[in-house]
N, C-alpha and C positions, 0 to 999 in steps of 0.2 A: 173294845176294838183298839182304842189308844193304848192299853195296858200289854194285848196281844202283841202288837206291832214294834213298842219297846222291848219286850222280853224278844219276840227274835230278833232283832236288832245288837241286844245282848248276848243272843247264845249264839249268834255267829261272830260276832267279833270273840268270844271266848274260846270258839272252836278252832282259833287261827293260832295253831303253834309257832310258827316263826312269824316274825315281826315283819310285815305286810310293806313295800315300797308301794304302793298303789290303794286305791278306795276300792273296793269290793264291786264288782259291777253288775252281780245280783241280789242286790238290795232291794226288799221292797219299794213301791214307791210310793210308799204309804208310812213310810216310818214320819215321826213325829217328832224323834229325839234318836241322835244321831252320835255315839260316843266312839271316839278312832283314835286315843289317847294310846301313847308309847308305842309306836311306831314308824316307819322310815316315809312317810309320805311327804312327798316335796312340794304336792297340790298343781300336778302340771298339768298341760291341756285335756288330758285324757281325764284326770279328776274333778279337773270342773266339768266337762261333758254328763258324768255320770252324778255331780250335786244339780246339774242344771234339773234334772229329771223329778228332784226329790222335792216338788214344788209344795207340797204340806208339811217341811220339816219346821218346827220350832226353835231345837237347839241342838245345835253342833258343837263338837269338841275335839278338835285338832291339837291339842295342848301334846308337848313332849313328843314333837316330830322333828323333822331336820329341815321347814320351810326357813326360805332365804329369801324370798321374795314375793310379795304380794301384788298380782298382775291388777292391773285392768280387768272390771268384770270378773273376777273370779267367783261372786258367788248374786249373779246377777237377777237367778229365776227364782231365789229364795225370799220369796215375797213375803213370807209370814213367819220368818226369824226374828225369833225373838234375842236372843241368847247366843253370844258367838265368843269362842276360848279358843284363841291362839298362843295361849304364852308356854311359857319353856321351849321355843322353836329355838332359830338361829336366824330373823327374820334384820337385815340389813333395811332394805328399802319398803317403802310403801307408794305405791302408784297413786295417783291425785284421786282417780277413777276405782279405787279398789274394792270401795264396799257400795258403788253403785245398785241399786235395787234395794238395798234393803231399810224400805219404810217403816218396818216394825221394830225395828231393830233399840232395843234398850239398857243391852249389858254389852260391852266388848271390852274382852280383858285379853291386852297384849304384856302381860307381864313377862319380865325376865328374857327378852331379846336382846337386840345387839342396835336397833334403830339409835340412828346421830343425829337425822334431819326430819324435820314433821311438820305440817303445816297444817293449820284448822279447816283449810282447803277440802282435805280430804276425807271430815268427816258433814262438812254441808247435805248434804244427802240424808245423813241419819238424822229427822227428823224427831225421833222417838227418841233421840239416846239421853239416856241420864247418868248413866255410868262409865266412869272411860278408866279402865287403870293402865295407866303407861310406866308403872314401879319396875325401877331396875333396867333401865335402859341405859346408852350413853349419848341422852339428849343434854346440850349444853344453853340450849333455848327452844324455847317454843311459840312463833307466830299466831296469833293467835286473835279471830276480831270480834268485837263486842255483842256479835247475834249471835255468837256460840254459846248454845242453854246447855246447861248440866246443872244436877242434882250434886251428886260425887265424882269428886275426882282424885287420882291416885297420884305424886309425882314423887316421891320418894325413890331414893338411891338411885339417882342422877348426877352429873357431874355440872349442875346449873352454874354459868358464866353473869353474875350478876352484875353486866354493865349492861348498855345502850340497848344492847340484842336481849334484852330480857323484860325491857319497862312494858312492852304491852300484854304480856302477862301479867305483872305485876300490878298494874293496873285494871284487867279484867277480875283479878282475884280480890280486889276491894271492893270494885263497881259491883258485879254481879254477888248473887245469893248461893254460890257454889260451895261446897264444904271439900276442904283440901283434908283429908285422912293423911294422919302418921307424918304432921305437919311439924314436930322436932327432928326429925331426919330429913323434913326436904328443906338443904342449907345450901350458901353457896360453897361453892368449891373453889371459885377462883371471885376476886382477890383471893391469895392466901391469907388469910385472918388466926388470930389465937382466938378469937369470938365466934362461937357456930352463931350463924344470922340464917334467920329463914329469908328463905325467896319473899313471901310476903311482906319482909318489917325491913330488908336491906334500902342501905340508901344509897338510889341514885341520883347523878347530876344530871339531870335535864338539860344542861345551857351544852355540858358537854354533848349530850347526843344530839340537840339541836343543830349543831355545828360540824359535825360529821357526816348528819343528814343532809346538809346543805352542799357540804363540801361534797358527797357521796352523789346528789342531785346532779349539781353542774359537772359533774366527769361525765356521767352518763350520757347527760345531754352533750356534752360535745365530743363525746366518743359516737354518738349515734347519728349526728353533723356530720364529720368525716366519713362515718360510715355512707352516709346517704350520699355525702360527694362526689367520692369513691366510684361505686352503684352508677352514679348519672353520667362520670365522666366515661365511664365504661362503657355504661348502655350508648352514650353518643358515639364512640367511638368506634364500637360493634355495629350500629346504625349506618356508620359514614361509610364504613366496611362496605357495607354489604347490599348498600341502594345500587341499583344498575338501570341505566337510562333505557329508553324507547331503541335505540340500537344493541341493545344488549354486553354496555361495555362499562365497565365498573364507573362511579362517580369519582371524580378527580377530591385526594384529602384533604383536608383542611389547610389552607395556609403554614407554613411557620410562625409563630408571634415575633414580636422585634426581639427578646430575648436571647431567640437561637442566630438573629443576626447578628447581633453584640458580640457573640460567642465567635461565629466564623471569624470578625472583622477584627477582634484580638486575637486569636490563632496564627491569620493571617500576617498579622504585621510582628508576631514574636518571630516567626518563622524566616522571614526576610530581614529582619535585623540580625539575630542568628546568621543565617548565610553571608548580607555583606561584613559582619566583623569575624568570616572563618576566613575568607576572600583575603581582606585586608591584611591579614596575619598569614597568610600561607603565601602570596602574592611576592614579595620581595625574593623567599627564601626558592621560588619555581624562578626568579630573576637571575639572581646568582647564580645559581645551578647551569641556565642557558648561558650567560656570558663565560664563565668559568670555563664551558666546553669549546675546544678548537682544536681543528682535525686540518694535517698539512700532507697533501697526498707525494709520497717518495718519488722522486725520478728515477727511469729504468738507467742501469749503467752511468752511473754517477760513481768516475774513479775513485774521487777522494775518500766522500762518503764510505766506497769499499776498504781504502787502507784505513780508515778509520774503525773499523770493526773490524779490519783481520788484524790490528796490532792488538786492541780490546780482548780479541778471542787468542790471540798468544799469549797476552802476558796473565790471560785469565784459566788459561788451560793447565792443568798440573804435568808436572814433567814425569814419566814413563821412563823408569829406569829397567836398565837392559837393553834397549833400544840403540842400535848402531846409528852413526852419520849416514848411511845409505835411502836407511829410511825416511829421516829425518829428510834428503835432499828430496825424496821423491814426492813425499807429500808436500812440499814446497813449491814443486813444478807443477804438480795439480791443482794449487789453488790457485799461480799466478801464472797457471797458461791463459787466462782472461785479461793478465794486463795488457793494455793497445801497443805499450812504448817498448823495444827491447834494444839492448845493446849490439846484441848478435855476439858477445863473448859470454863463454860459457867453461866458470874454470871445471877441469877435470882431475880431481885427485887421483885417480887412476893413473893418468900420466908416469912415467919415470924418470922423476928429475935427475937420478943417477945418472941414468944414459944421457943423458942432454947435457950434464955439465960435464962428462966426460967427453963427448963431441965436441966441447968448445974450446 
């Protein structure tokens, strides 16, 4: 039956001429061994729906797909996996919750992705595992705590950062009975060294990571102080908000502290010192100005005054040539038909002095 159920499990992934974006969704559910290798499968909701089904598979092989990301529960009802091949994917992340369910579980090989960040976290669940190969990723560290069992492990062609972020690996790989495979190519990368040093045998300074971890403690802690200050002065303030008395009329806020009276009461007195020394300084120059000004109102028909501006206005008026004495006499009676005083003689060039001196 086991033998049946793998052979069509095989002649249908063979009979798929193009390369499949999706898991087959008529699949026995009885398959045993489950291979879906070289194909476009990304493993999204609808593919875990249809491995949730496949509750007696053993071993799955996902390898040489286009998965980027490994969800939560993705292969949760797969109780009796034994055997699980992700690698040659393009798998960036791994969810803490990823390989949830699976108790049986004793081989996972994510070789040859693209994972930066990993935590032992995520395989706590796999109770069975003894083999983990993480070769050819671009982890630079790996977290890692002391109740994590393995038989073998892979870490090779990594770009491991052999400082501070690497000592409790480096320390689980002495303590425990685990065997590191293909352990002359897992070196560090950084320091840059002319010496290839394995992850195992490099040396760190303990006093330094001691001291970063302390230094690294206390920010946390008082970034999470602030944070909680923050938080309380908020929730009081939303609180003081939003209490409404027995009348239904908001609660009167909180006082000011003396601080913001300190504030008003220097504002205050810049502002008035300011104004009396603009006073002081603009004060003389509005004085001036007022005495400076005097206004004498003319008297109507004030003779003199008059000849005083009509000799002004003669001797300031241009002379109009062409102009006969005729003229010249007439506009002279019209300006001083207003004088009060007259002779009563009025000479007359018209006259003919001829005749008059010949009559005498």
């Amino acid at each position: 039956m086991e033998a049946g159920a793998w052979k069509s499990c095989r002649i249908l992934q063979n009979d798929i001429k193009e390369k499949s974006k999706y898991i087959p969704t008529n699949l026995y559910q009885n398959v045993i061994k489950l291979s879906l290798k070289n194909n476009k499968i990304t493993l999204n909701d609808t593919d875990k729906k249809v491995l949730q089904r496949l509750t007696n598979l053993t071993e799955l092989y996902l390898n040489e797909n286009v998965i980027t990301v490994l969800y939560n529960n993705s292969f949760c009802n797969l109780t009796k996996l034994t055997v699980l091949d992700i690698s040659n994917n393009h798998i960036i992340t791994v969810h803490q919750a990823a390989f949830a369910g699976l108790n049986q579980l004793s081989k996972l090989n994510l070789f040859h992705n693209n994972i930066t960040q990993l935590d032992s976290d995520v395989f706590t669940s796999l109770k069975s595992l003894t083999v983990l190969n993480l070769q050819d990723n671009l982890l630079k560290s790996f977290n890692i705590k002391s109740s994590f069992k393995l038989i073998t492990i892979i870490l090779a062609g990594n770009p491991w950062n052999c400082s501070c972020d690497l000592l409790d690996l480096q320390k689980w790989l002495t303590i425990s009975n685990v065997t590191m495979e293909n352990e002359n190519n897992t070196v560090c990368a950084f320091p840059n060294t002319k010496k290839i040093i394995s992850i195992r045998t490099a040396v760190i300074q303990t006093t330094d990571c001691d001291f970063k971890k302390d230094s690294l403690e206390t920010t946390v802690a008082s970034t999470s102080a602030n944070k909680l200050k923050s938080i309380a002065f908020l929730t009081s303030l939303a609180s003081s908000n939003n209490i409404t008395g027995n009348n239904g009329t908001h609660a009167e806020l909180p006082l000011l502290g003396k601080s913001w009276t300190f504030l008003v009461g220097v504002l205050g007195f810049v502002l008035s010192t300011t104004l009396l020394i603009f006073t002081a300084i603009k004060c003389p120059t509005w004085y001036r100005y007022l005495i400076s000004y005097s206004h004498r109102r003319l008297k109507e028909n004030d003779p003199e005054m008059f000849e005083q501006e009509f000799s002004a206005d003669m001797n300031s008026s241009p002379t109009v040539s062409g102009t006969n004495n005729e003229h010249s006499i007439v506009i002279f009676e019209k300006i001083h038909s207003f004088v009060p005083e007259e002779d009563g003689f009025i000479e007359d060039k018209y006259i003919d002095t001829h005749g008059i001196s010949e009559e005498s």
